[in-house]
N, C-alpha and C positions, 0 to 999 in steps of 0.2 A: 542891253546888258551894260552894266557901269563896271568900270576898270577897277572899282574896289572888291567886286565879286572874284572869287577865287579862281579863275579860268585863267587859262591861257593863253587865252583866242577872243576876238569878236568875230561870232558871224551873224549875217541880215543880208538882205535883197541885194542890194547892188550897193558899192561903197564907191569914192573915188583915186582910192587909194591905198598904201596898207602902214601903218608907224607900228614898227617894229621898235618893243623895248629892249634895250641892253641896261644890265646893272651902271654903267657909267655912260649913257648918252641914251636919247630918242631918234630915231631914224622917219623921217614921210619917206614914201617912195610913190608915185603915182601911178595910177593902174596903166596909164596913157603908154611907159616905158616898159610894160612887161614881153618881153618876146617869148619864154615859154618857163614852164618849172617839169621836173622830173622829181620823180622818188624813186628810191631803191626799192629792190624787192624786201626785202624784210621791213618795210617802211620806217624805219630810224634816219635817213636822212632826206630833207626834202631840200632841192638846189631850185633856187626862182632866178629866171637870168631875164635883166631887164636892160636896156641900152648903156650905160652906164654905172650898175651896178652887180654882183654877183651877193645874194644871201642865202647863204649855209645853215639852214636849222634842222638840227640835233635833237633824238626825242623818240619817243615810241609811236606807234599807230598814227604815222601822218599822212597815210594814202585819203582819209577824209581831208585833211586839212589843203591835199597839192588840188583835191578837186573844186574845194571853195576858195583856193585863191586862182584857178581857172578859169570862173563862172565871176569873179570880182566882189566875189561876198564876205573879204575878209575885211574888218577896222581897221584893228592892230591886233599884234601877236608879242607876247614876252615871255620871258624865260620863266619856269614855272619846274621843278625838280619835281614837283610829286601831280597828280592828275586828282581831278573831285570822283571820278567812276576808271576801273580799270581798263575799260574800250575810250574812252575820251583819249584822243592825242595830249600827251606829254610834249612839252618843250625844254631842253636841258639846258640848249644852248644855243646862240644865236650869231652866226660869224655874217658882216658886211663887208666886199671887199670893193675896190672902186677896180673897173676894166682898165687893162692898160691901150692906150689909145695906139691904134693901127698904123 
């Protein structure tokens, strides 16, 4: 899938990593750092907690999306306000925070 397609998401077999887009910067984060993600119940927020990073995405139906970045089948993910199918996760918004060191 190429990042001109209207999605909000890459997903494929196995990635080694995930570039999260924001409107003013790109993000890598390597799959190497991930220690776990949750979603809420209503699946509007998914929290990916990695050793050195916290990313906060905002959005509708993203219990598909915390499963394929579980499994390391995400590219990248960017901000996307409207979805191409009403069951497709939505991304509204995308927060990165850096951990504060122990």
């Amino acid at each position: 899938m190429l990042e001109s397609e209207p999605y909000p998401f890459d997903f494929h077999d196995r990635s080694v990593g995930i570039t999260f887009h924001l409107p003013s910067r790109r993000r890598f984060i390597p799959n190497c750092w991930l220690l776990h993600a949750d979603v809420n119940d209503k699946e509007t927020e998914l929290q990916i907690h990695y050793t050195e990073w916290l990313v906060t995405i905002h959005g509708t139906n993203l219990d598909h999306l915390h499963e394929r970045v579980a499994l390391f089948g995400v590219g990248w993910v960017r901000e996307m306000p409207t979805s191409p199918k009403p069951t497709t996760p939505t991304v509204t918004r995308i927060e990165i925070t850096e951990k504060a060191a122990d």
